[in-house]
FIDOTOR-137224 format. One record per residue (C-alpha): residue number from 0; x negated, z negated, y negated. Coordinates in pm, 1 decimal. Each point is the difference from the previous one (the first is absolute). Layout:
<rozas>
ROZA   num          u          w          v
ROZA   NUM          X          Z          Y
...
</rozas>
This chain:
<rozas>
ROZA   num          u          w          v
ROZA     0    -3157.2    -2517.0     -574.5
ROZA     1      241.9      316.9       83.5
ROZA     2      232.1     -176.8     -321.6
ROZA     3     -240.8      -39.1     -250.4
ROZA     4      -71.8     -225.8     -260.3
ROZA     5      315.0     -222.9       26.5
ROZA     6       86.0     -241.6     -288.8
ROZA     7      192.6     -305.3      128.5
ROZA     8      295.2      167.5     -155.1
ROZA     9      -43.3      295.0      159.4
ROZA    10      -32.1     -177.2      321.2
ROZA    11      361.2     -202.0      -53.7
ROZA    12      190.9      360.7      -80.3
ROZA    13     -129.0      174.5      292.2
ROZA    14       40.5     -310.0      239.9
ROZA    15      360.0       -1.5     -129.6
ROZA    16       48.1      345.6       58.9
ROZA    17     -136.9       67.1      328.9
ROZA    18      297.9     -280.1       96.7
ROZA    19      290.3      249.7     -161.7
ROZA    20     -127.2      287.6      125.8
ROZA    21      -35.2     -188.8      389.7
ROZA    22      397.5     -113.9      -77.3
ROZA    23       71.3      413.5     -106.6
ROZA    24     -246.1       77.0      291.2
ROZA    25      147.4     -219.3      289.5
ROZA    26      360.2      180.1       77.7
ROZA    27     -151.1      346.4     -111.5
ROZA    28     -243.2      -44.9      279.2
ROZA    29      214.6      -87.8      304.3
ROZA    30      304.7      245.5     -109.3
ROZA    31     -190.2      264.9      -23.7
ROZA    32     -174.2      -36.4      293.7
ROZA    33      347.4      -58.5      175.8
ROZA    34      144.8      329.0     -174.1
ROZA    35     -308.8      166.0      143.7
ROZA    36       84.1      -75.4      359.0
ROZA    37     -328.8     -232.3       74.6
ROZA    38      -39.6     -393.9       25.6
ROZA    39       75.6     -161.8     -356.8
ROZA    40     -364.2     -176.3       32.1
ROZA    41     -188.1      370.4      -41.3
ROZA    42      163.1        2.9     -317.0
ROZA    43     -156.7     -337.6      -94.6
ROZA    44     -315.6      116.2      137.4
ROZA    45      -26.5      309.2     -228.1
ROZA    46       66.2     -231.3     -288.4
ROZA    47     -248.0     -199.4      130.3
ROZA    48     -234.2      277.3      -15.3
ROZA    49      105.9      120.7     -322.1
ROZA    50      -90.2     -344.7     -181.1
ROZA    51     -297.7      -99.4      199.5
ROZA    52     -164.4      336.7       68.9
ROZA    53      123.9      271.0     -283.8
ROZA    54       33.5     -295.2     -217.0
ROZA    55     -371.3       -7.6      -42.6
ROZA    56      -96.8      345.5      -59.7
ROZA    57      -22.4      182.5     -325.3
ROZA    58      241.4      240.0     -135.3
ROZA    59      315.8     -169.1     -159.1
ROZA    60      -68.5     -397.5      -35.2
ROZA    61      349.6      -75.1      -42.9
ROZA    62      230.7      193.3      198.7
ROZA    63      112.7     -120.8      388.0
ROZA    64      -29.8      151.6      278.9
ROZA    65      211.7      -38.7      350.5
ROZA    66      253.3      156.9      199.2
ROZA    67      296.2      213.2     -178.8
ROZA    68      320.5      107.1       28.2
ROZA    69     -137.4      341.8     -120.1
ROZA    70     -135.0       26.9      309.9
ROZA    71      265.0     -142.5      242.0
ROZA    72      190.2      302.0       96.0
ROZA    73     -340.4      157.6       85.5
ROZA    74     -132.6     -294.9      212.9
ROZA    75      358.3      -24.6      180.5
ROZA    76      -32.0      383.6       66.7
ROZA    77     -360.2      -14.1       99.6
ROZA    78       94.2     -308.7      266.7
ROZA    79      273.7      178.8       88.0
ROZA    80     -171.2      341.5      105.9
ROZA    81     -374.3     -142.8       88.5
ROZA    82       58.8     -376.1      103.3
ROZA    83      -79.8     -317.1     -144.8
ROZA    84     -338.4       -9.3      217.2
ROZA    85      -98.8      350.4     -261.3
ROZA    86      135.5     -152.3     -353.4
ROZA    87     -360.1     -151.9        4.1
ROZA    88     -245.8      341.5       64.9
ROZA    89      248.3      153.0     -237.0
ROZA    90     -103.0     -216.2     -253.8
ROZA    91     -356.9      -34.4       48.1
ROZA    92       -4.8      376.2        4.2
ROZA    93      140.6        3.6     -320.2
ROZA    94     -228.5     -261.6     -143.8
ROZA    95     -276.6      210.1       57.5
ROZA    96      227.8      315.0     -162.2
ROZA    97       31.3     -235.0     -328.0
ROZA    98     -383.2     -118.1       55.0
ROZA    99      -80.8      325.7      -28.5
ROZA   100      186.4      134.5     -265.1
ROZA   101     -103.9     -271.4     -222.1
ROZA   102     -375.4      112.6       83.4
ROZA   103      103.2      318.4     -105.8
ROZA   104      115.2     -115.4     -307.6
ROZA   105      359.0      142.1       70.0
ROZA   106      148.9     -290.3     -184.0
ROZA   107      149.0      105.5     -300.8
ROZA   108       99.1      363.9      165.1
ROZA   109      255.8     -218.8      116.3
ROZA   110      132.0      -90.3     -363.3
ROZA   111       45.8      394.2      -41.0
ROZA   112      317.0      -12.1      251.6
ROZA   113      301.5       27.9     -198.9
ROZA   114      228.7     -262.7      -61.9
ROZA   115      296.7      176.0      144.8
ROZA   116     -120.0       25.8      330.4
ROZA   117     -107.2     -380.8      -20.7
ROZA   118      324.5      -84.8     -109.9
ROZA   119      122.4      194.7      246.3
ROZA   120     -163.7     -140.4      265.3
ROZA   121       78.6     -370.9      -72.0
ROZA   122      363.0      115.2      -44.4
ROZA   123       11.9      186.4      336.8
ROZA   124     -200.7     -326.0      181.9
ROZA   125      268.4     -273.6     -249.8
ROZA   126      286.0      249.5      176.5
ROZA   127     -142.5      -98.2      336.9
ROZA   128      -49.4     -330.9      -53.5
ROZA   129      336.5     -111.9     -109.2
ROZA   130      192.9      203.3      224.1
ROZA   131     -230.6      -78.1      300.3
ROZA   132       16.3     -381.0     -101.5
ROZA   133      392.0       20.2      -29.4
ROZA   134      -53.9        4.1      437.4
ROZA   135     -177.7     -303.6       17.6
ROZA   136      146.5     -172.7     -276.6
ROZA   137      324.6      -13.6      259.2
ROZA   138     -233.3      -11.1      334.7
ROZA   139       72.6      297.9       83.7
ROZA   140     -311.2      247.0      139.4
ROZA   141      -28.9      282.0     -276.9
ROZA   142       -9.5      380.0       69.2
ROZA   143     -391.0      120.7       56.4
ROZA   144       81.2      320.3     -243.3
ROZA   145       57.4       -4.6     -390.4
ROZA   146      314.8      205.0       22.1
ROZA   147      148.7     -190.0      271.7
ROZA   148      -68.2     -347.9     -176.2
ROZA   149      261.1      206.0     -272.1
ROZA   150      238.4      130.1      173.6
ROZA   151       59.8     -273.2      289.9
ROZA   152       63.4     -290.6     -324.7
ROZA   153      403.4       52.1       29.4
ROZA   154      -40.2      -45.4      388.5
ROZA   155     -205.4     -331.6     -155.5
ROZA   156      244.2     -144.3     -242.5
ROZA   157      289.5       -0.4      323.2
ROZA   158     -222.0     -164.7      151.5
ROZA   159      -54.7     -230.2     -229.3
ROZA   160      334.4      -66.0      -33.2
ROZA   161      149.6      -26.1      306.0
ROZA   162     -329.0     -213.1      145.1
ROZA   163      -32.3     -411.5      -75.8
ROZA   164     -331.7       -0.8       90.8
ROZA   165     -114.6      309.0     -201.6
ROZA   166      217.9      -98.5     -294.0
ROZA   167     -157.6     -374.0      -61.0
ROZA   168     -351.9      177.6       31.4
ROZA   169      131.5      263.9     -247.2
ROZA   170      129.3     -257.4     -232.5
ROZA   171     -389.9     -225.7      -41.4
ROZA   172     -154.4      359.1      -63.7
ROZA   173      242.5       18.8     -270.6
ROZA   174      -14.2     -340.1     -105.6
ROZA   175     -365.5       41.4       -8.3
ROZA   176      -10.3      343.9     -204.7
ROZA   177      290.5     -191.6     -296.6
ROZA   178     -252.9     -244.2      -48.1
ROZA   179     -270.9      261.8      -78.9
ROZA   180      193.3      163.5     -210.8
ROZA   181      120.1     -302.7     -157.9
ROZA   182     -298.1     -208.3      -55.4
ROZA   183     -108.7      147.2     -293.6
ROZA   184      276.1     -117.2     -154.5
ROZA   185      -86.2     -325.5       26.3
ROZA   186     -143.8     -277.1     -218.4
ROZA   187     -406.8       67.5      -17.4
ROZA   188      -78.0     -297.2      144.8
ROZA   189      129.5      105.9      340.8
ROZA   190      -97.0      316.8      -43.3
ROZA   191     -353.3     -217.6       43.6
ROZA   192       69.4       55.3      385.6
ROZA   193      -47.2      393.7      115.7
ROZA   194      331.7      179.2       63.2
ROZA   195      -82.4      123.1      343.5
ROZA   196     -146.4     -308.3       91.5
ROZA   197      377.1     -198.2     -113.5
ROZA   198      204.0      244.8      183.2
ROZA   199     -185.1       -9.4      293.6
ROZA   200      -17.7     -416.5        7.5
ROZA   201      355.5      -14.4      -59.3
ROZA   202      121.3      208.1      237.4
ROZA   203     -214.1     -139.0      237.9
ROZA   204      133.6     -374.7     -174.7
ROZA   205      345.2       94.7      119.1
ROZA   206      -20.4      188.8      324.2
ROZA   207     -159.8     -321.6      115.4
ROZA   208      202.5     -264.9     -124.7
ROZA   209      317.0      169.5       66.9
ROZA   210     -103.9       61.7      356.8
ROZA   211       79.6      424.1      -43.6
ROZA   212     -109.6      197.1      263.9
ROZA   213     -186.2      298.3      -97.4
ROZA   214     -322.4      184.2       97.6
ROZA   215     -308.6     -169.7     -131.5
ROZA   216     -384.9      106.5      -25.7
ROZA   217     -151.0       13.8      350.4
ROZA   218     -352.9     -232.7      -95.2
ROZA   219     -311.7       85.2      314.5
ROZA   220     -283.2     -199.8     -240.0
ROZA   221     -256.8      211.7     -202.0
ROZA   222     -281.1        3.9      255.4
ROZA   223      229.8       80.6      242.7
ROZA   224      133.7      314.5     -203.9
ROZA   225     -359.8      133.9      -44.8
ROZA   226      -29.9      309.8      258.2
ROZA   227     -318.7      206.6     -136.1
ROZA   228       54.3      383.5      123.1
ROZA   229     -208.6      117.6      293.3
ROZA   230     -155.5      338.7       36.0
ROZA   231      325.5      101.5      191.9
ROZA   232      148.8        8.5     -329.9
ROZA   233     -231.4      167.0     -193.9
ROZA   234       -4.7      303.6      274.4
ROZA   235      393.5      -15.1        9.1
ROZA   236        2.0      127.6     -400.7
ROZA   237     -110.6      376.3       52.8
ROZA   238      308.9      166.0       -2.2
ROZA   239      131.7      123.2     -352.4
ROZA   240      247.7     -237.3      -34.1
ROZA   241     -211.8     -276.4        6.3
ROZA   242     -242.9      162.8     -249.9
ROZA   243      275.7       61.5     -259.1
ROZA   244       74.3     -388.2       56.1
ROZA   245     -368.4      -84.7      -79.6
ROZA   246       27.4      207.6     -297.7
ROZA   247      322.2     -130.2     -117.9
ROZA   248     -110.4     -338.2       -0.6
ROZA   249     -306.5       56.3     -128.7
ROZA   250      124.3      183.8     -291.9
ROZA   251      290.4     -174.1      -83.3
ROZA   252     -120.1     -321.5       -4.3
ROZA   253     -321.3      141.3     -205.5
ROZA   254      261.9      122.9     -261.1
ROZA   255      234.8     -324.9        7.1
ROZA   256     -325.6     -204.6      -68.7
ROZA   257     -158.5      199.1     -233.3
ROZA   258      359.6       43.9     -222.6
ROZA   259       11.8     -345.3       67.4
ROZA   260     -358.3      -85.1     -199.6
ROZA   261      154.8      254.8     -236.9
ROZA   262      289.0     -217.6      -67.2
ROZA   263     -157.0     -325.2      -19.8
ROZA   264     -308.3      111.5     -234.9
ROZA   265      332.1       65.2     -265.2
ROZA   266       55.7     -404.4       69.2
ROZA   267     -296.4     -115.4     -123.2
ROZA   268     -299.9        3.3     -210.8
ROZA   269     -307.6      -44.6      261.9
ROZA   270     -207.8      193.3      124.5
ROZA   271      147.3      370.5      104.5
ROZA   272       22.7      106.8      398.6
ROZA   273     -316.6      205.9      144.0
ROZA   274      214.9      242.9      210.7
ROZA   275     -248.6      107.8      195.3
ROZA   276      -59.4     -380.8      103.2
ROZA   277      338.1      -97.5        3.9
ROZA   278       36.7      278.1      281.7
ROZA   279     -254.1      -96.4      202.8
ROZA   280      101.8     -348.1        2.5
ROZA   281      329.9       71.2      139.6
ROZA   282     -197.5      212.7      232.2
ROZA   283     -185.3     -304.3      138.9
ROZA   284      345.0     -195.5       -8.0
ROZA   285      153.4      231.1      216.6
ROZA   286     -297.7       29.7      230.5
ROZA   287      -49.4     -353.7       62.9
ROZA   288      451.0      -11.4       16.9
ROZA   289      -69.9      294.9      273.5
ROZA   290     -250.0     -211.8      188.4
ROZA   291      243.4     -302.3        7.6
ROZA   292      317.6      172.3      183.5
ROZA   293      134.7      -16.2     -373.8
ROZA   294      244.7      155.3     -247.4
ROZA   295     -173.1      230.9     -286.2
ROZA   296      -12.2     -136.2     -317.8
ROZA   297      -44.7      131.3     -352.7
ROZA   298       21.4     -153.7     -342.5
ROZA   299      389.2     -155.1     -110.7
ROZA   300      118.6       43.7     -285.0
ROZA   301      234.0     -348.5       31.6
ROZA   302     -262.9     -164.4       77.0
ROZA   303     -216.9      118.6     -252.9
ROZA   304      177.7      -16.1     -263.2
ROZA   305      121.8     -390.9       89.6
ROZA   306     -390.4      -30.7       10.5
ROZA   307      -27.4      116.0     -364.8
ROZA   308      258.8     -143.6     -130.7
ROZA   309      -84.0     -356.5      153.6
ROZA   310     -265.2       14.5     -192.8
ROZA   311     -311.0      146.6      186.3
ROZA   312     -323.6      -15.9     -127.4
ROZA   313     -220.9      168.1      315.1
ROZA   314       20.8       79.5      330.3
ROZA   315      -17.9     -344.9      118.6
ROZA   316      399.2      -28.5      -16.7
ROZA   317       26.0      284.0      233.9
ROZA   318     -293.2     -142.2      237.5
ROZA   319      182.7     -346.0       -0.5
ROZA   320      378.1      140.8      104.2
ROZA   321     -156.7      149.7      316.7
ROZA   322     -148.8     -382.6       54.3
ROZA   323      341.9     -157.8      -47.4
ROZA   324      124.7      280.0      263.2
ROZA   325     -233.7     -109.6      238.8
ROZA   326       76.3     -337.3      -27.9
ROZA   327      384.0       14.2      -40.5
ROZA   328      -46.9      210.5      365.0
ROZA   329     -215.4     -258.0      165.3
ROZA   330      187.1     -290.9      -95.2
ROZA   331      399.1       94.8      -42.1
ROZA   332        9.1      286.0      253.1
ROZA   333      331.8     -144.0      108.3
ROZA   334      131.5       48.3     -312.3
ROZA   335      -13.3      357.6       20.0
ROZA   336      225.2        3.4      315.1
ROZA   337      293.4     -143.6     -155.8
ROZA   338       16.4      317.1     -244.4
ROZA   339      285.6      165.4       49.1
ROZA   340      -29.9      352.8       37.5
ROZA   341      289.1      101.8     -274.7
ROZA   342     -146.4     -192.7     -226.7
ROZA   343     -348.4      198.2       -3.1
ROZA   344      281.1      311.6       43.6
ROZA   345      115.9     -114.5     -325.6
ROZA   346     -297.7      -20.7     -179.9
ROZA   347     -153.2      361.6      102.3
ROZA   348      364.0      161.6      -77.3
ROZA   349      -28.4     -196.2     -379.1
ROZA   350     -376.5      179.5       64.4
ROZA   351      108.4      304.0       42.2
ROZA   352      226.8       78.4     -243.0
ROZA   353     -248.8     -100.4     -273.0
ROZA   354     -209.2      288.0      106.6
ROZA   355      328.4      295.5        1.8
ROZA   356      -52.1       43.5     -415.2
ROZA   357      356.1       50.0      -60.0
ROZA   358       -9.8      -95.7     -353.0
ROZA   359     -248.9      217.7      -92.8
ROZA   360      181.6      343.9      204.8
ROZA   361      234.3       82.9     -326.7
ROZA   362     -270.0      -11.8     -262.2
ROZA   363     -238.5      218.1      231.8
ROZA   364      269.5      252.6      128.6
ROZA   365       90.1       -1.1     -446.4
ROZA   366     -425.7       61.1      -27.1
ROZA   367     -155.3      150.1      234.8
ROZA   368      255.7      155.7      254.0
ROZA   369     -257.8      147.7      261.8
ROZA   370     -172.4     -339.1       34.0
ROZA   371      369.5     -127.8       99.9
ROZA   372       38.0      235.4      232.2
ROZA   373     -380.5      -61.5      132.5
ROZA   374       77.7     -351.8       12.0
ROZA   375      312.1       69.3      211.9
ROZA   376      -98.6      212.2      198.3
ROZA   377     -284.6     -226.0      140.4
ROZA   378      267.0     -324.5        9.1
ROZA   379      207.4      291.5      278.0
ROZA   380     -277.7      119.0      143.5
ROZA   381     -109.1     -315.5      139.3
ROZA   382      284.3     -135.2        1.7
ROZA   383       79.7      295.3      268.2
ROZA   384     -313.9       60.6      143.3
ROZA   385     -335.3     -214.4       23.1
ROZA   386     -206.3     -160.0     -248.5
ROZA   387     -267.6      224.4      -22.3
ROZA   388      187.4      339.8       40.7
ROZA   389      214.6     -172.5     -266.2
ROZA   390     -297.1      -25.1     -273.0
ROZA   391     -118.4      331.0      125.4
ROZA   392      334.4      124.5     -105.0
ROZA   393      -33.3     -112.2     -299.6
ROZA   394     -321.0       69.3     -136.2
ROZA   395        7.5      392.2       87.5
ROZA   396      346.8      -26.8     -214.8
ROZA   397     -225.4     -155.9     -278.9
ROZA   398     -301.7      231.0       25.3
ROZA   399      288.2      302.2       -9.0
ROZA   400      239.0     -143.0     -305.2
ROZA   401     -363.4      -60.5     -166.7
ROZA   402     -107.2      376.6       63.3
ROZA   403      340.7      147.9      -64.9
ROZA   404      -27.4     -210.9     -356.1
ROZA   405     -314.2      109.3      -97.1
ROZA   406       64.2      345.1       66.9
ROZA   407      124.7      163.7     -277.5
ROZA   408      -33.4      340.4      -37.2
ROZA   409      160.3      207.4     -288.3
ROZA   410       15.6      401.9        9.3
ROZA   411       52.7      182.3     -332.2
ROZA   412       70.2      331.1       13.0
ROZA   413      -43.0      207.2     -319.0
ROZA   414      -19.6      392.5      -67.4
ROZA   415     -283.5      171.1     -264.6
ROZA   416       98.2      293.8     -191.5
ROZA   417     -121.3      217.7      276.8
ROZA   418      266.4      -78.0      192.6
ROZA   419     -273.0     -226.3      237.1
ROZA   420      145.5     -360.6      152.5
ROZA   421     -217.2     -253.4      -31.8
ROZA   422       86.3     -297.9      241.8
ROZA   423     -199.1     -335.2     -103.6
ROZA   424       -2.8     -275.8      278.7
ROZA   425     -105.7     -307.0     -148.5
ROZA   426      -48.8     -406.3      127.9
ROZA   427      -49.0      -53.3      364.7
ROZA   428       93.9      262.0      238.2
ROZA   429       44.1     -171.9      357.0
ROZA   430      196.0      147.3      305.4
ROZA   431      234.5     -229.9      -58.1
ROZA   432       92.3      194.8     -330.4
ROZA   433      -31.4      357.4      164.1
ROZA   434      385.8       97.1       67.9
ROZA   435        4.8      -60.5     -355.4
ROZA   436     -271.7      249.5     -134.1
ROZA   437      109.0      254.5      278.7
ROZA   438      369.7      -26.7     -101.7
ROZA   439     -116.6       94.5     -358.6
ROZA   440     -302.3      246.5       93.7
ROZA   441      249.4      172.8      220.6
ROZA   442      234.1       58.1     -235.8
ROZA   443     -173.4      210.5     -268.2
ROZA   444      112.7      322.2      -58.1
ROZA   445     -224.9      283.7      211.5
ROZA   446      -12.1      276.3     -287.6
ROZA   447     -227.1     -237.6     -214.9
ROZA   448     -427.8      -40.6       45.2
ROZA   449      -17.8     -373.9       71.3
ROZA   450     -325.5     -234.5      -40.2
ROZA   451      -41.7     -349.3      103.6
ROZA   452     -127.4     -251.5     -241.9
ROZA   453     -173.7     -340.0      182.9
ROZA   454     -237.7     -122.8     -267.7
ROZA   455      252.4     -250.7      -99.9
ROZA   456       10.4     -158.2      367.9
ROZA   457     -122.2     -366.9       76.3
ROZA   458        2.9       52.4      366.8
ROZA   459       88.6      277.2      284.7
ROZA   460      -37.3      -66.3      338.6
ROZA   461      -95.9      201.0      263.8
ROZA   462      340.0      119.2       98.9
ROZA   463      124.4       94.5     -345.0
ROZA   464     -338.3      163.8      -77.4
ROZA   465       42.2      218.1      327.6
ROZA   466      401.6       94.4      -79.9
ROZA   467      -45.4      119.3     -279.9
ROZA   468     -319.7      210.9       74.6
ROZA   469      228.0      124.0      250.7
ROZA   470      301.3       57.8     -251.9
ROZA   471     -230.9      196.6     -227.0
ROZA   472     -151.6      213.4      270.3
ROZA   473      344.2      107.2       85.3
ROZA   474      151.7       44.1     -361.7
ROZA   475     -344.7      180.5     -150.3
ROZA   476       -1.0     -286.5     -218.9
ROZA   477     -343.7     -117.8     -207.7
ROZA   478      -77.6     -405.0      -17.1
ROZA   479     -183.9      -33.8     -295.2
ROZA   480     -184.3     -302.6      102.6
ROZA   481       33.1     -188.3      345.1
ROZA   482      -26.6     -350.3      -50.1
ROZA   483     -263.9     -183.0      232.1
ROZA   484      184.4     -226.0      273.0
</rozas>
């Protein structure tokens, strides 16, 4: 049995919460879909697949997998550029990247990205989200670009204000996102019921019984909304754009999960995520999600930790929420129809904020002021851009504040009674530091006998090493000992 040895206690905790995390699950599932551009059932359907399929595979036993709003600016630029008909080769394709990665035992390389650029990145895609999400919350189409989605939001609020229609749609979105924020707030017996999962029935509650017209969840059925890719769309992917999509998803989603496991081992005392597993399980979730037409899923932190904290025991809570999905789509597909669309708005802009770490900006800028900068500088860079030039972005700004930092380099200059200079270059000596050495090299007087000293020196690459052989040559200058690179 993929659980284990269950003890009928056991077996009541995780039956109990595999039903929270299906109430979390349910309106995470069809809005992100939604905000993705695709049907709202292929976001059931990767939460299917994440429960019944990754649910069973080793790596993390109690973290969930299925669609996220991590990934829902990609997925609505991907359909955008490529069409809904490619969303699924792009997927399978990046399976078989994660498949493959995990074979190569690549999975905790990915724990070696710095947190910066991760915050960074879930700040740039929580930028996206709410501001993209402000659109539909009123009904109105959003902008395809990041910048646009900014600048066109006073153009938005006259809108708003001067349209009936756009206004009562505006107003359940934020109806919708004042009870997320105030649920919390309330006695914990109510609390019992998941916050997205009250918003969501309310609005929906009130729209209905009030008669308010306002754009609602377009339901096809969840056969129906199966459409595996064809060989057409596998051949359509060669150009470079489409390859830096693949990778994108691929990787991001590898690093989401993996933080994810991260995260959750902190949560409880069981046993510890296999990385390497872990990855290739999402690999075979996102294969199987390619195969079905699907959305890409990875492992959710909300999810997860509603799974832990409900009380998990194994991975039969997760297996048993992707059940409930299935059933909760067979039987009550109706019900997802009468959704209106600013309520599942609502609940990805309440989403999306969460992941812009505003509280923690002060203490880091106070700390560490180049991972600040790092940090912002990937939020504007995809904000501005694309997702994956975005991270690009900021990882070469991490790899260069992390060389410039451990460059030091000091240069001592001292004279002997003979009237010789001896110049000793000590620490690291990188081109980054050479305008440095070469401002204080250049400077010595020319009437003194000058020798280098480099047996203090941890490092010197190949472009210091060759300057100052160069430098020496011209001046007449000894090196007493050359460092090796």
């Amino acid at each position: 049995m993929p659980t284990g040895d269950l003890t009928p206690g056991d077996l009541r905790r995780d039956v109990l919460a595999s039903l929270v995390v299906f109430l979390v699950a349910l309106p995470l599932c069809v809005g992100v879909a939604v905000a993705s551009g695709v049907p709202a059932e292929l976001g059931l359907i990767t939460g299917i697949v994440g429960g019944l399929v990754v649910g069973f595979l080793p790596g993390s036993s109690l973290q969930v997998s299925g669609p996220a709003a991590g990934l829902t600016v990609l997925v609505f630029e991907a359909v955008q550029e490529f069409g809904l008909s490619a969303l699924g080769a792009i997927v399978v394709i990046a399976g078989l990247v994660q498949l493959l990665l995990g074979l190569l035992r690549f999975g905790r390389l990915f724990r070696a990205i710095t947190v910066a650029v991760v915050h960074g990145m879930l700040a740039g895609i929580g930028l996206l989200l709410v501001f993209g999400q402000l659109y539909t919350m009123a009904g109105v189409e959003q902008p395809r670009s990041g910048l646009d989605k900014i600048v066109k939001v006073p153009g938005l609020v006259t809108e708003i204000a001067t349209a009936r229609e756009t206004l009562g749609a505006f107003a359940v979105g934020a109806a919708t996102i004042a009870v997320l924020v105030l649920w919390k707030k309330l006695p914990s017996g109510a609390r019992a019921v998941p916050a997205p999962l009250a918003a969501v029935a309310l609005a929906t509650a009130a729209t209905a019984l009030f008669g308010w017209s306002v754009p609602r969840v377009e339901v096809q059925g969840l056969l129906s909304a199966v459409q595996p890719p064809g060989v057409a769309d596998f051949t359509a992917l060669g150009s470079l754009a489409a390859l830096g999509t693949v990778l994108a998803f691929a990787l991001i989603a590898s690093a989401e999960s993996l933080f994810s496991a991260a995260a959750v081992d902190r949560m409880h005392d069981g046993p510890r995520t296999d990385y390497n597993k872990e990855l290739m399980a999402q690999g075979v979730g996102n294969t199987v999600c390619g195969v079905l037409g699907a959305l890409p899923l990875t492992a959710v932190i909300v999810r997860s930790s509603a799974n832990v904290q409900a009380g998990a025991r194994t991975k039969l809570s997760r297996i048993l929420h992707g059940l409930w999905l299935v059933l909760f789509a067979a039987l009550l597909p109706d019900a997802i129809g009468a959704i209106p669309l600013a309520a599942l708005a609502g609940v990805l802009i309440h989403a999306g904020c969460k992941l812009v770490p505003v509280r923690e900006l002060v203490p880091l800028w106070r700390a560490h002021r180049g991972e600040a900068l790092v940090l912002a500088a990937t939020a504007i860079a995809i904000t501005t851009t694309n997702m994956f030039e975005g991270v690009l972005i900021g990882l070469v700004l991490a790899v260069v504040k992390s060389a410039w930092e451990t460059s030091h380099v000091h240069v001592d200059v001292h004279e002997t009674t003979g009237g010789r200079l001896i110049v000793a270059i000590s620490g690291s000596a990188t081109f980054l530091r050479l305008p440095r050495m070469l401002e204080t090299l250049e400077a010595l007087p020319h009437d003194h006998p000058v020798e280098l000293d480099l047996t203090e020196l941890r490092h010197l690459d190949h472009a210091c090493r060759t300057t100052l052989e160069s430098w020496a040559e011209r001046r007449g200058t000894t090196i007493g000992s050359l460092a090796p690179s």
